[in-house]
C-alpha positions in Angstrom: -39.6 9.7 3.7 -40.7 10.8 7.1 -38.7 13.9 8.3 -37.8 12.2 11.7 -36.2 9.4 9.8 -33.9 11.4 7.6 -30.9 12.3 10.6 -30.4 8.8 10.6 -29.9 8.4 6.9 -27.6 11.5 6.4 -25.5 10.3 9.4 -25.2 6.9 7.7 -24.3 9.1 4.1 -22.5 11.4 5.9 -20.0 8.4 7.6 -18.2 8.0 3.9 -18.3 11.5 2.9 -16.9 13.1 6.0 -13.1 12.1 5.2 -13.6 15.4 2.5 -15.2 18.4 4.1 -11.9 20.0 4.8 -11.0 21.3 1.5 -12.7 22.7 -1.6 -13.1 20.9 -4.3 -10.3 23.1 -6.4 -7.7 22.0 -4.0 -4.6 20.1 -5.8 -5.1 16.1 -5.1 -2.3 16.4 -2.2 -4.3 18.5 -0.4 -7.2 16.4 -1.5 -5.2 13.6 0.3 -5.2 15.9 3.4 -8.8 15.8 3.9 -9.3 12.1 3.1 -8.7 10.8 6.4 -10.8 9.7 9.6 -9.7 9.9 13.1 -10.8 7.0 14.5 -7.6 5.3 12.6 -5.3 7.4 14.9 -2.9 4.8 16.5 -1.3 5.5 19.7 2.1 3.9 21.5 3.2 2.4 24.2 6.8 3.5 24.1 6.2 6.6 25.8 7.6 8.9 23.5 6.3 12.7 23.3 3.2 11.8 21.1 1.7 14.3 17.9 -1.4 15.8 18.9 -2.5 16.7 15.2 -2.9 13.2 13.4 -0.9 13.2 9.9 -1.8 11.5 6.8 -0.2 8.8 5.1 0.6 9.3 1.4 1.6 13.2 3.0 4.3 14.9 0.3 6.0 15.9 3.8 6.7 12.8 5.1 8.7 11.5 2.0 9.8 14.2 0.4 13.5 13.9 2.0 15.7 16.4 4.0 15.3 19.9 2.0 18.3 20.5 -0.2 20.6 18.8 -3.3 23.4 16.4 -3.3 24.3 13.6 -0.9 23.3 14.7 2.7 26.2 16.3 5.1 26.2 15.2 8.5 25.3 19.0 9.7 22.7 18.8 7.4 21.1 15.8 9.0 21.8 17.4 12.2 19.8 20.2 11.7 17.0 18.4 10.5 17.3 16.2 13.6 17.3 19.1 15.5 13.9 20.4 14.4 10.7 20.2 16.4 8.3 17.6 16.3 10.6 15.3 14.0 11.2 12.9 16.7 7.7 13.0 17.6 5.2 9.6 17.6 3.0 10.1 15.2 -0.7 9.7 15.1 -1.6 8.6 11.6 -4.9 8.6 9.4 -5.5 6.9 6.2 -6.6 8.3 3.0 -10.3 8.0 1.4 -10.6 4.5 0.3 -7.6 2.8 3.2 -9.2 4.3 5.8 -12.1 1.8 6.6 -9.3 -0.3 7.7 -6.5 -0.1 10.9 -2.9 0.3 10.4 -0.7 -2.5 11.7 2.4 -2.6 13.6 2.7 1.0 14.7 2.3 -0.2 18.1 5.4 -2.3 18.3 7.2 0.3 15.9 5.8 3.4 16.0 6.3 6.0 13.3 8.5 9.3 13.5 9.4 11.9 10.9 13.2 10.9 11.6 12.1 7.0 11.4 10.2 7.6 7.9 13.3 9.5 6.9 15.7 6.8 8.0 14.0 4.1 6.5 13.8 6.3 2.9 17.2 6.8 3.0 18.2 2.9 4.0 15.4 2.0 1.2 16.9 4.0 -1.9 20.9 2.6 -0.7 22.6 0.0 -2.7 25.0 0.1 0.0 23.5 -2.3 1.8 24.0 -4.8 -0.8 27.4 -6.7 -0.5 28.9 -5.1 -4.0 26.6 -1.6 -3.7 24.6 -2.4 -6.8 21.4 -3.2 -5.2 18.9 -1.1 -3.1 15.2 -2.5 -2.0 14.3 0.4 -5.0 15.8 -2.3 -7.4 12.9 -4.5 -7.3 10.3 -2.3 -6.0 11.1 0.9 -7.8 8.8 4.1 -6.8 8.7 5.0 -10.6 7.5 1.2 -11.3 4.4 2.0 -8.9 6.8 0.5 -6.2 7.1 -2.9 -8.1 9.1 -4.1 -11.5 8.2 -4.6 -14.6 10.4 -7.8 -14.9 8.6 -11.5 -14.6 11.3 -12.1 -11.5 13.2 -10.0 -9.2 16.8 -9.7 -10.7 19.8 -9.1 -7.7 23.5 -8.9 -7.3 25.4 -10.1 -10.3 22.3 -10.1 -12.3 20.7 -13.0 -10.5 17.5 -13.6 -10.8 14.8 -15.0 -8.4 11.8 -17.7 -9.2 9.1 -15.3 -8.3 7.7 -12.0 -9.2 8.9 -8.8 -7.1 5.5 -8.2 -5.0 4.5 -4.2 -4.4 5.7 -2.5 -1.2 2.5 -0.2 -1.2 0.3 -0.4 1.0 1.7 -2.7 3.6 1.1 -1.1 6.8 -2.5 -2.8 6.1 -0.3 -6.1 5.9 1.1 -8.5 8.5 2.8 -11.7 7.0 4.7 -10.4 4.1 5.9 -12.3 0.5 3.6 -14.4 -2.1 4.2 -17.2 0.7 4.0 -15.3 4.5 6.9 -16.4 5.3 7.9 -13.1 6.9 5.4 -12.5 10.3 5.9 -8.7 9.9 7.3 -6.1 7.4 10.4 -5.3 9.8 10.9 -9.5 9.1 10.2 -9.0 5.8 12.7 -5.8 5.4 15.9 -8.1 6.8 15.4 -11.4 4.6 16.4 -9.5 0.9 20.0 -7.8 2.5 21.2 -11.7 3.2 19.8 -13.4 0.3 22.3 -14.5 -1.9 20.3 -13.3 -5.0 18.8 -10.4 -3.9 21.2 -8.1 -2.2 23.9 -11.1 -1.3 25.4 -9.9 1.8 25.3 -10.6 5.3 23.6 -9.0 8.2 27.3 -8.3 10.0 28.7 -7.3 6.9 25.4 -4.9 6.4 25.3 -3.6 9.8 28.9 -2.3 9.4 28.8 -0.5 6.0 26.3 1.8 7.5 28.0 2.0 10.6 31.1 3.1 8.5 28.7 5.9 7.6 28.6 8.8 10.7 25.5 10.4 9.0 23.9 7.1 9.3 25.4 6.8 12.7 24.2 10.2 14.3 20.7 9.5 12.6 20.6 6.0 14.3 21.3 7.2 17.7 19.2 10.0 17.9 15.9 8.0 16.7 17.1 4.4 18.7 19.6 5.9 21.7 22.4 3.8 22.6 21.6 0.9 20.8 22.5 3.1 17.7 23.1 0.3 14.0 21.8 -3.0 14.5 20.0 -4.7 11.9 16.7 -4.9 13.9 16.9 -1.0 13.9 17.3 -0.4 10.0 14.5 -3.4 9.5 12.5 -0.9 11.5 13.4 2.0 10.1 12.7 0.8 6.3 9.6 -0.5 7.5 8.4 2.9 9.1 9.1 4.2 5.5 7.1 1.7 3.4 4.1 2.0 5.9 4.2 5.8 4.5 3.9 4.9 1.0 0.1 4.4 0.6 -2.1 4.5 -2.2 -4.6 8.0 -2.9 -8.2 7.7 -3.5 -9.1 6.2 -6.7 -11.9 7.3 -9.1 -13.8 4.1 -7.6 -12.9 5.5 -3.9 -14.9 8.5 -5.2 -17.6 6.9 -7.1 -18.6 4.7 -3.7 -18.1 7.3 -0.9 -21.0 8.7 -3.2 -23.1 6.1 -3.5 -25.0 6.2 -0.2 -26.0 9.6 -0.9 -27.4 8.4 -4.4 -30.3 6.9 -2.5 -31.6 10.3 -0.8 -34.9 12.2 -2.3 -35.0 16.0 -3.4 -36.7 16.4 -0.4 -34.3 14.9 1.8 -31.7 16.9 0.1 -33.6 20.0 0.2 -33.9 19.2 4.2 -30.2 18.7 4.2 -29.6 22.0 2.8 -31.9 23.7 5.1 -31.3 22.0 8.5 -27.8 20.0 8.2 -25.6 22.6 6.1 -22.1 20.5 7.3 -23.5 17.0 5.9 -24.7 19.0 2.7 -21.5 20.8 2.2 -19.7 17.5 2.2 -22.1 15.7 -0.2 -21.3 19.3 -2.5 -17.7 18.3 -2.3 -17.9 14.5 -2.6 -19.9 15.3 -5.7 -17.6 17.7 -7.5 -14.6 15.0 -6.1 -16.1 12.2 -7.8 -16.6 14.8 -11.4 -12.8 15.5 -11.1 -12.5 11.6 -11.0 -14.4 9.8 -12.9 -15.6 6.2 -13.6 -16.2 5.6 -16.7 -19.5 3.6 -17.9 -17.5 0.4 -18.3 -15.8 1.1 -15.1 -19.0 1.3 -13.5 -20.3 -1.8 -14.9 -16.6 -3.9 -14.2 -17.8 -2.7 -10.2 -21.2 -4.5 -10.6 -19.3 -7.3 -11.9 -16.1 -7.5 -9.6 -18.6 -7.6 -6.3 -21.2 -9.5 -7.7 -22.3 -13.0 -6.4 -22.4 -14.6 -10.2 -18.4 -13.4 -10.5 -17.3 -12.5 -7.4 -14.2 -11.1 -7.8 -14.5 -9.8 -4.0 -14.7 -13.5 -2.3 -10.6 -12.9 -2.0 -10.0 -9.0 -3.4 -11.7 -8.0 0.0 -11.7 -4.7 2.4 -10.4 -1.6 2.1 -6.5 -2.8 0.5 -9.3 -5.5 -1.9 -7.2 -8.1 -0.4 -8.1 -11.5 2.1 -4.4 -11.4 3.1 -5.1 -15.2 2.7 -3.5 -17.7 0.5 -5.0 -19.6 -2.6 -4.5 -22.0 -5.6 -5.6 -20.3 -8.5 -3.6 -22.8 -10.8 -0.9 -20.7 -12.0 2.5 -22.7 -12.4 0.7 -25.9 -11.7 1.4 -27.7 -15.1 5.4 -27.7 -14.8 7.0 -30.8 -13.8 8.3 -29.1 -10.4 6.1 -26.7 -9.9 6.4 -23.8 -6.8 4.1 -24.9 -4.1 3.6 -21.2 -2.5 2.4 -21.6 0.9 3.1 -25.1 1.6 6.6 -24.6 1.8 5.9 -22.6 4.6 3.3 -24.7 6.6 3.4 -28.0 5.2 0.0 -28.3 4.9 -1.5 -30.0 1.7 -4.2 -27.8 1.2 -1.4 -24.9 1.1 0.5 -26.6 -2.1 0.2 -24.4 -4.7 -1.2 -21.0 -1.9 -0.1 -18.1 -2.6 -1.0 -14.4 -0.9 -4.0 -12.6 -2.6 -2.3 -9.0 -3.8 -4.0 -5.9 -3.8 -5.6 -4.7 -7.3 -5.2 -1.2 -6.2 -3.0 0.5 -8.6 -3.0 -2.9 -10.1 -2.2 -1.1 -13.2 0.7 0.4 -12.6 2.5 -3.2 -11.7 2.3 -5.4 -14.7 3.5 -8.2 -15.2 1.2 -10.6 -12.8 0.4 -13.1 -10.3 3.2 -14.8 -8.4 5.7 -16.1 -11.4 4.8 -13.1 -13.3 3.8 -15.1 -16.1 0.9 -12.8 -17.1 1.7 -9.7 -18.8 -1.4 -8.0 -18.9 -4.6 -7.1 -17.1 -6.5 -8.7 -19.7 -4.6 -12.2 -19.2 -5.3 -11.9 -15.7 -9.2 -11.5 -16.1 -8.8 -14.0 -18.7 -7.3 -16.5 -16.5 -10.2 -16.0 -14.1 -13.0 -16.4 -16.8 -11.4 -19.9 -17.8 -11.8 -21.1 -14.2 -7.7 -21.1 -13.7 -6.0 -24.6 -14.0 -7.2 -27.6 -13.0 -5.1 -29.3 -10.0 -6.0 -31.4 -7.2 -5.6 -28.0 -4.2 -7.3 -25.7 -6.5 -8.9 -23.3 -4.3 -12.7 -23.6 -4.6 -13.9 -20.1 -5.0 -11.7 -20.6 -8.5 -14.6 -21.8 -11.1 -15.0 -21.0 -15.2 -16.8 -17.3 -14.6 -18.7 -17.6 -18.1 -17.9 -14.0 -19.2 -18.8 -12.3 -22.4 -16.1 -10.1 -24.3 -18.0 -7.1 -22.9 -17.5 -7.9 -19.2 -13.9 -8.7 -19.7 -13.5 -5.2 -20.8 -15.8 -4.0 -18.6 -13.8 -5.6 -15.4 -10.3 -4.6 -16.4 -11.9 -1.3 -17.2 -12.7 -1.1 -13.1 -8.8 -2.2 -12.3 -7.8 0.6 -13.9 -10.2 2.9 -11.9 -8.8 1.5 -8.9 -5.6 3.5 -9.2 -4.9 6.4 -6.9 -1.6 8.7 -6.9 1.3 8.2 -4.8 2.9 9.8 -2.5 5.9 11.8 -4.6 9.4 10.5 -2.8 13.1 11.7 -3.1 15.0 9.0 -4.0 18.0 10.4 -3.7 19.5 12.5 -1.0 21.4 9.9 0.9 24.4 10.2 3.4 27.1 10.8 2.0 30.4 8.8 2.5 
């Protein structure tokens, strides 16, 4: 390779490895998180609020970790807190290695603060907001369940239980329509519709609004983040909202093993160039390489990432992007033999090529979620590969990209073997520490 050529080609390496120059390779994986960021997916507000000048990362221990202490939180406790600097700050916010190709959504009509994150924790982890106090939003997507259940259907007040499977609450500041069917145009929508569902959390909005109004912890924390307007339901929806678009998903060994890819393709030469003439770009390919060692994908990994975004099985025509999700709906056949079966989307837009639609989900973490797809009817990551292979079930709105994918025993291992490498950690969260009264 000509010298004059190889500036170009590290800058093109250098693009995925940059997000890792700022720590050594020893560093714990939170700090690890820390550098795994890019600037360019700062967001900005229009609300005119004081604004953070240093950009913080989602996924931060700091930012879920709760108000320092034990027990149910005093109202001078949350006044102190309140009272600290930079808490009611807008925040300028990067993504980790792996999310960060992508831009955050709805930060500029609800822009996150510590005190907003905080809220919306607190809100998240309350039964109180059910109409009996047995329910919280935890209850079907539980941190310790990788923010999902381990139940085929959601199951809410009284034991009731719903017709679908609880979808994850990762990841969804990369989201805009929100539940297996959309039908929620934001996640603020989407964080109102379970508190007056008769199933889920079975009370009403009124009723909701005043239980945590009855709460003066809740009340001081509502006023100093939303001024006079203080509890209204549109404020918690926004508040809970602010704290699932903080629970994001760390870089995964496969995060790892592509950032290194590009760099795969340089010569000893060029590297021995690198080293002499462009020591930052080198020092980030040293780190990116002993990042990927600490996180490995195994061979059959490897091989399940040849598959998954290859043209012959083309996993990737849907489980797209940085979140691998379209965000769009499709048939894959699931439920369609029952008499009555769930039409998804349809319901929604009453369009026939809808009936049976429903929202491609992220396969990161993946493994952490079982059971699958949107009645939950497969338990295992093997069914679900399975279900591909066989072509799904025949049905007259079948989506097209859904066709018999001819795999051998191998490859099915060999593909669920990559799902697994696709998890990264979570943030840790307190989900306790909540007002007390």
């Amino acid at each position: 390779m000509r010298a004059v050529c190889r500036p170009f080609v590290w800058a093109c390496s250098a693009t995925v490895g940059i997000a890792v120059c700022g720590f050594a390779a020893s560093d714990s994986p939170h700090a690890a998180r820390a550098a795994d960021a890019k600037a360019e997916t700062s967001v900005g507000t229009r609300t005119g609020a004081k604004k953070s000048n240093k950009p913080v990362l989602l996924g931060s221990p700091e930012l879920t970790a709760g108000i320092p202490g034990n027990g149910p939180l005093t109202v001078a406790e949350i006044k102190r807190w309140l009272a600290q600097p930079g808490v009611n700050e807008v925040l300028a916010v990067e993504l980790p290695l792996g999310l960060n190709a992508a831009k955050p959504k709805g930060l500029e009509a609800n822009p996150l603060t510590r005190a907003k994150i905080e809220l919306g924790r607190q809100l998240y982890f309350d039964p109180r907001l059910s109409a009996d106090n047995s329910v919280s939003c935890a209850s079907c997507h539980a941190a310790e369940q990788g923010w999902a259940r381990h139940t085929q259907f959601g199951e809410g007040i009284s034991g009731q239980k719903g017709g679908r499977n609880s979808p994850v609450s990762f990841n969804r500041i990369l989201s805009d329509a929100q539940f297996w069917d959309g039908r929620a145009e934001s996640l603020e929508a989407q964080a109102k519709g379970p508190i007056a569902n008769p199933i889920e959390m079975g009370n009403t909005h009124e009723k909701c609004v005043g239980k945590i109004a009855s709460v003066e912890g809740y009340r001081v924390e509502f006023e100093a983040i939303f001024g006079k307007s203080g509890v209204t339901i549109d404020n918690a929806a926004k508040a809970i909202a602010s704290f699932e678009r903080s629970v994001v998903t760390g870089p995964s060994p496969f995060d790892y093993y592509d950032a290194l890819l590009p760099f795969s393709k340089l010569t000893k030469e060029d590297f021995d160039d690198m080293k002499k003439d462009d020591k930052p770009t080198y020092a980030r390919y040293q780190r990116l390489t002993a990042l990927a060692k600490e996180h490995p994908m195994p061979p059959s990994a490897v091989r399940g990432r040849d598959l998954f975004f290859s043209v012959r099985v083309n996993c990737s025509a849907c489980h797209v992007g940085a979140n691998l999700t379209d965000e769009k709906y499709h048939n894959l056949g699931i439920g369609m033999d029952k008499p009555h079966p769930d039409l998804g989307r349809y319901e929604q837009t009453k369009d026939e090529k809808d009936k049976g639609a429903f929202k491609t989900p992220t396969v990161r973490n993946a493994a952490l979620t079982s059971p699958y797809m949107h009645d939950g009817s497969q338990k295992t990551l093997e069914e679900v590969v399975a279900w591909y292979n066989k072509g799904g079930h025949p049905n007259p709105h079948l989506d097209e990209k859904v066709k018999p994918l001819k795999l051998t025993d191998q490859e099915q291992k060999d593909l669920v073997e990559f799902l697994k490498a696709c998890t990264g950690e979570f943030p840790p969260v307190n989900t306790g520490r909540l007002p007390a009264g």
